[in-house]
N, C-alpha and C positions, 0 to 999 in steps of 0.2 A: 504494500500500500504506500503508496508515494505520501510525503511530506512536505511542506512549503517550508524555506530557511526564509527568516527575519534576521535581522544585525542588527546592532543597537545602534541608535541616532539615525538610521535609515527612516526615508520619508513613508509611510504605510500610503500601502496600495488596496483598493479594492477587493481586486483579484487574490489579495492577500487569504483574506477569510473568505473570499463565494469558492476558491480551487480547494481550499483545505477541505470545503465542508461537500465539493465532490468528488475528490478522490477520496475521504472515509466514505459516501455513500458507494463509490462501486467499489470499493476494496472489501466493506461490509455484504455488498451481494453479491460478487465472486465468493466470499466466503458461504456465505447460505447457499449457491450453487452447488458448491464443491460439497456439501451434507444433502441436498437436498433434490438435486438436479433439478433440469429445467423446468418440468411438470408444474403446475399447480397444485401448490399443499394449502391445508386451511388448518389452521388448530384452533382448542377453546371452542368458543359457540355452543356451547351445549343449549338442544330445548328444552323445555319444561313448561309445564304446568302454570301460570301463577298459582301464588298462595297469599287469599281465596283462590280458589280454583275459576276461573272466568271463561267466558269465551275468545279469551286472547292465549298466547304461548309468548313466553320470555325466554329469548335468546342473548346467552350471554356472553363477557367479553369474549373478545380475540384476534384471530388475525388473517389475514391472509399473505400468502407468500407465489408471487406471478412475475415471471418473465417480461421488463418492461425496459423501453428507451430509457438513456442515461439522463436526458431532459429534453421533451418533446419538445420545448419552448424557453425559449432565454431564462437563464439563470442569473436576476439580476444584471451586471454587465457583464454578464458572460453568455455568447451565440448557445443556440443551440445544440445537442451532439444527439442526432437521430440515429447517429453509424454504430455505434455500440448497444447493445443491450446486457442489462443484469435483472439480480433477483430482486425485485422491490418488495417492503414490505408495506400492507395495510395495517390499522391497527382499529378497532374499538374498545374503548374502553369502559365503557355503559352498556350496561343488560336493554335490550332492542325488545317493545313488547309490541306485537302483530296481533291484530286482530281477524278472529277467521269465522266468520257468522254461521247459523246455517241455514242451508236449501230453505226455501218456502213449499217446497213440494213434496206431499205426503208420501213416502216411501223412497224418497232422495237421499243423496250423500253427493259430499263433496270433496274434491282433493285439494290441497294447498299447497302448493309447492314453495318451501324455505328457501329462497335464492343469494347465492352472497358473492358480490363486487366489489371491484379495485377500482378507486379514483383518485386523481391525483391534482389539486388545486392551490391556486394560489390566494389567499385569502390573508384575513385578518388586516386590513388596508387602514392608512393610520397616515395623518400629514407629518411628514417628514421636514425638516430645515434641512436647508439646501448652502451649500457656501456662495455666498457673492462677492465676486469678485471687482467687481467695482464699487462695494461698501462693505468690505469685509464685517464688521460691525453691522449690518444688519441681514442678517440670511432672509434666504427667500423662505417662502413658505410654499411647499411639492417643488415640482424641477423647473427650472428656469422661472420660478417664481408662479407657476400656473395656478396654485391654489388648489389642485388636486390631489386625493390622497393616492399613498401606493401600498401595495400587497407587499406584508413583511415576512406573511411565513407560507411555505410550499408543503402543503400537508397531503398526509399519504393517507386514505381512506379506507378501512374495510367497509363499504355498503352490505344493508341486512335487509332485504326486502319479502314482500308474501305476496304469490300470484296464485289468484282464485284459480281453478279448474272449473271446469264445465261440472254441473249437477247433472247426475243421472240414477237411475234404479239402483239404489242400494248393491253392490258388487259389482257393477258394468262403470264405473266412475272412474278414469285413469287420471293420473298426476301429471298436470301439465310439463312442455319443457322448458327450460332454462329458456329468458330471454338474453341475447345476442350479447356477450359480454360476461354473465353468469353464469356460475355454475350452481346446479339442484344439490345441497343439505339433506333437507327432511323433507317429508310428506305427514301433512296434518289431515285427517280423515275426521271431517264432519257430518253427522246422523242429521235429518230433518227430526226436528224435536230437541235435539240436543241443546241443553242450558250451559255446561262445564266440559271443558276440556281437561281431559287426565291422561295420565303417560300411556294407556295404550294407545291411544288417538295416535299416538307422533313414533314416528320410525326414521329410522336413520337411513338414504337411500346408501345402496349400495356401489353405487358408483363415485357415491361423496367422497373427495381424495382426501380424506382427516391422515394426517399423520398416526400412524400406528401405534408407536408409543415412543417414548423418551428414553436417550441415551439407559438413565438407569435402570428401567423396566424393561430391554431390550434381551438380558441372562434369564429372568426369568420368563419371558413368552419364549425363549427357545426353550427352556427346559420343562415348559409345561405344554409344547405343541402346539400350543394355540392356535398360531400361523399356517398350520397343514392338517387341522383337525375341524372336522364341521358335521354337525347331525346327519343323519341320512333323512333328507327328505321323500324318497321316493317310493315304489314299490319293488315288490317283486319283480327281479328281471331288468329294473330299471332302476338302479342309487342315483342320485342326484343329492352335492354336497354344494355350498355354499361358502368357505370360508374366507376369514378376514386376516388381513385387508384384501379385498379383491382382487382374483386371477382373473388378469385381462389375455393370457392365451397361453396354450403351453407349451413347456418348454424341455425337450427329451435330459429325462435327468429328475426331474422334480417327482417328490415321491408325498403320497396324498393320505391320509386318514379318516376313517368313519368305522360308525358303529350302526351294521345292518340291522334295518327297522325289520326284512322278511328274508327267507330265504330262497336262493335262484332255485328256476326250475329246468333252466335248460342255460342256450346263450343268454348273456345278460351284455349292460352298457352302462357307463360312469359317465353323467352331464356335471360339469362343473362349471358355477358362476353363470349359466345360460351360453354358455359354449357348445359348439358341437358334442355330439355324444361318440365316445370312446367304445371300441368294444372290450370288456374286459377276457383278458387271457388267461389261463395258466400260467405257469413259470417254464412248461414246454413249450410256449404259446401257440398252446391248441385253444379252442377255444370252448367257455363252460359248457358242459353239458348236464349240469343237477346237481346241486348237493355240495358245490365247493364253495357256498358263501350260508350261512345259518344263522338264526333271528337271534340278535344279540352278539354279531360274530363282527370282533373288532380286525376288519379289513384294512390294509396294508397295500397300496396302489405305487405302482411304478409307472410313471408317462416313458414312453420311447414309443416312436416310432407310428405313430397314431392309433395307439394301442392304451389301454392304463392295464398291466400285468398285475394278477393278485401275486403277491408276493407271498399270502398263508394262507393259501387255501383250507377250509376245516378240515378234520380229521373226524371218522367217525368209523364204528367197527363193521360197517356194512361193507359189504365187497364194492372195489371199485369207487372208496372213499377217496383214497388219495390219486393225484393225477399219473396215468400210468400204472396204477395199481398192479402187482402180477400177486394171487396168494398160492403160495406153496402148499405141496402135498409134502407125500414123504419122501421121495428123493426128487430133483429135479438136476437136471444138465443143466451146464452152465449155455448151452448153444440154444437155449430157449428167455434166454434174456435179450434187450435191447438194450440202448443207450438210455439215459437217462429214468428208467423203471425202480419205483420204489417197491420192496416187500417185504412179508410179514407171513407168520406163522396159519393156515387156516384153524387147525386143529386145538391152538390152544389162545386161552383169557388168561390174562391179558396177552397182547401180541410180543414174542420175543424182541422184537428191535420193533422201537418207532420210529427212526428213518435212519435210512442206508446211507444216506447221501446229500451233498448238497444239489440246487439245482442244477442243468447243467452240466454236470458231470458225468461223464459215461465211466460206466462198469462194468463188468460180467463178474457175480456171483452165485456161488450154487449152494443149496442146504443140503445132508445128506442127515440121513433121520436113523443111524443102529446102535444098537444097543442103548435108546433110552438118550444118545447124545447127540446134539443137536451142534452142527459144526458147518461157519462160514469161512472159507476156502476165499482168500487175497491173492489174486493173479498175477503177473509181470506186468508193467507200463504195456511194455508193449502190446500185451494181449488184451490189454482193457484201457488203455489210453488214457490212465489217471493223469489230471491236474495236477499239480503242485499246490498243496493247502487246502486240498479235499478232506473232508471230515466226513468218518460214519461213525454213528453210536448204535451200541448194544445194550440191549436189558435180556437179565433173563427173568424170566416168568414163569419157566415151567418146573419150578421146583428144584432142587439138589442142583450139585454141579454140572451136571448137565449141559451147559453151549461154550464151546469151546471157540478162539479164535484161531485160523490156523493159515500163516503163510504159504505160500508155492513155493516150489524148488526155487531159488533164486532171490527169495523177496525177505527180508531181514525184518524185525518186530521189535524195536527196543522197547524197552521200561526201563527211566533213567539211564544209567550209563551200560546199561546187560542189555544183549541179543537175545531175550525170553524164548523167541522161536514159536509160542505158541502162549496162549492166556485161558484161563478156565475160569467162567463165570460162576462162582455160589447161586445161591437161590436169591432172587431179588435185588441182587448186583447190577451194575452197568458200567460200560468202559467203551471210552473215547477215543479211537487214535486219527493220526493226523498224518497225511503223506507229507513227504520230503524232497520227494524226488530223489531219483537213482536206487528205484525200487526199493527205499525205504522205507519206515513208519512208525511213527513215535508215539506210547499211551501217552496223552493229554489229560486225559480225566478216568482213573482205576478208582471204583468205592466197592470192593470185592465184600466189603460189609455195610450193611446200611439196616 
């Protein structure tokens, strides 16, 4: 931010104090730039209610924050500068109270739409003395003595305004839009009959650009989700989430949360924010076919690719729960698996392992079921084309020692610093190992007692 130097016993200039006080104004909105980018943000303004409760709503301080010329019109003695632009701020300082009547027509409702603008004026005009120079001793009164006064302060305005909507039938009534210049806040929804306005009346649109939250509240909405978490509005086959601040389009990478109102019964689709609808995947990205999202089932969405991927699909003990499902009998070949196939014991409660694998990952595994011992056979890279940092866990379930883990010729099984060769599950046990790569595999997580 540029500075003006003064000397001492130097003659003061004009331009001394009009330049100082606009390079802090754009140094100040480059800086709100650089926080807040170009966009229109608005903070503060909250609606409410009066209290009595009236047929008005009180909107309180705040501000707005808009992408504006450095000074549309002379600054003092200083030309104009239309070439640059920065962040200007508005400001209100006084709670704005609107009044919103209602319809005259029996079975009407009406929409209001809270609108809020940037102006930017020169005001507070006030006669100035003027130096004269041929009577120093007596100054003029305004400039060149014209006796008029001048504008001493350039104030930045937040305007709070309320535009009626058209009355119509009780739920066909829509919220006007913004006029040219403003942008829509709230929506005040007024009943024919209605005496008082109270806070359900008034909703916050969703488009409102309100700053989300403040430096300091910014740890906590990441740690409580907020930002990627929204109710499921929809049905069966169809979630439709909403969250704030508003997704205005998406973007491969972003990953989404809700908690299913029903459960799919076949293909399903994710609408977010009134965006196109998604179709939801699997993690194979095939696509649902029943039973992988359940009422109450906190869903986990992955956007790529014009897709929103479940990332956890439910688990349930019915065949063909999980995606890919294969359930074993008593022996099965390993030349009867595919890539990426989850499975599970059919014969025994609970299921020996609850997942093999992560997604994604291709395997060939085989169970062999003698003597009462239940053993998963780990193949060479090359014959199953593990990842590097693939993770499968085991449980056992079926009582006594019983499931054994057992490397291939070639394939090495640490625990800690020893080459085990082979791990034997207790009853009720589970154990974690983790490839390495170079047909390695390291227990991660052994509770051989639990």
């Amino acid at each position: 931010m540029d500075r003006r130097i003064i000397y001492q016993d130097q003659i003061p200039l004009v331009d001394d104090q009009l330049l100082q006080q606009r390079w802090t104004l754009t140094g100040l909105g480059w800086l709100a730039q650089t926080i807040l980018g170009t966009a229109t943000r608005i903070d503060g303004l909250a609606c409410t209610p009066t209290a009595p409760a009236s047929m008005q709503v009180a909107v309180a301080a705040g501000a707005i924050m808009i992408l504006q010329q450095v000074d549309p019109l002379a600054y003092g003695d200083l030309t104009a500068d239309t070439t640059h632009q920065i962040i200007k701020q508005g400001l209100v300082l006084d709670p704005t109270l609107l009044s919103c009547p209602a319809p005259a027509t029996g079975g009407f409702s009406v929409n209001y739409l809270v609108q809020i603008g940037f102006a930017e004026t020169d005001t507070d005009a006030t006669l100035l003395q003027y130096y004269n120079p041929t009577n120093p001793a007596s100054p003029y009164s305004g400039a060149a003595g014209d006796g008029q006064p001048d504008n001493t302060r350039r104030a930045d305005q937040c305007l709070v305004q309320v535009k009626a909507g058209i009355a119509a039938a009780t739920g066909t009534q829509v919220t006007p839009a913004p006029d040219p210049g403003f942008i829509g806040a709230y929506s005040v929804t007024v009943a024919n009959g209605q005496t008082t306005i109270t806070t359900p009346s008034i909703a916050q649109l969703a488009s409102a650009p309100f700053i989300p939250a403040k430096l300091p509240d910014i740890p906590p909405a990441i740690q409580s989700g907020s930002w990627v978490y929204a109710p499921d509005q929809g049905s069966a086959n169809t979630y439709v989430i909403a969250p704030k601040p508003t997704i205005t389009a998406y973007v491969d990478g972003m990953l989404l949360r809700t908690r299913a109102r029903q459960a799919n019964t076949g293909a399903a689709t994710l609408q977010v924010q009134g965006l196109s609808s998604l179709p939801i995947q699997r993690p194979d990205a095939a696509a649902l076919t029943g039973g992988e999202i359940q009422a109450g089932h906190d869903c986990l969405f992955f956007i790529a690719q014009g897709a929103a991927q479940l990332i956890n699909p439910a688990w349930t003990r019915a065949a063909n729960s999980w995606p890919k499902e294969q359930v074993l009998g008593a022996v099965v070949p390993s030349s009867s698996f595919s890539a990426g196939y989850r499975c599970r014991l059919a014969k025994e409660e609970p299921p020996v392992t609850r997942e093999l694998s992560l997604q994604d990952i291709s395997y060939t595994l085989y169970h062999t079921d003698t003597s009462s011992i239940s053993r998963y056979e780990i193949g060479t890279a090359s014959a199953m084309n593990w990842l590097v940092g693939a993770i499968i866990w085991f449980q056992n379930g079926r009582g006594a020692a019983n499931l054994k883990i057992t490397p291939d010729g070639g394939v090495n099984l640490f625990w800690g610093n020893s080459n085990v060769g082979e791990r034997t599950l207790p009853d009720s046990a589970q154990c974690g190992i983790q490839y390495m790569g170079s047909d390695t595999w390291w227990v991660i997580d052994d509770r051989l007692v639990t």
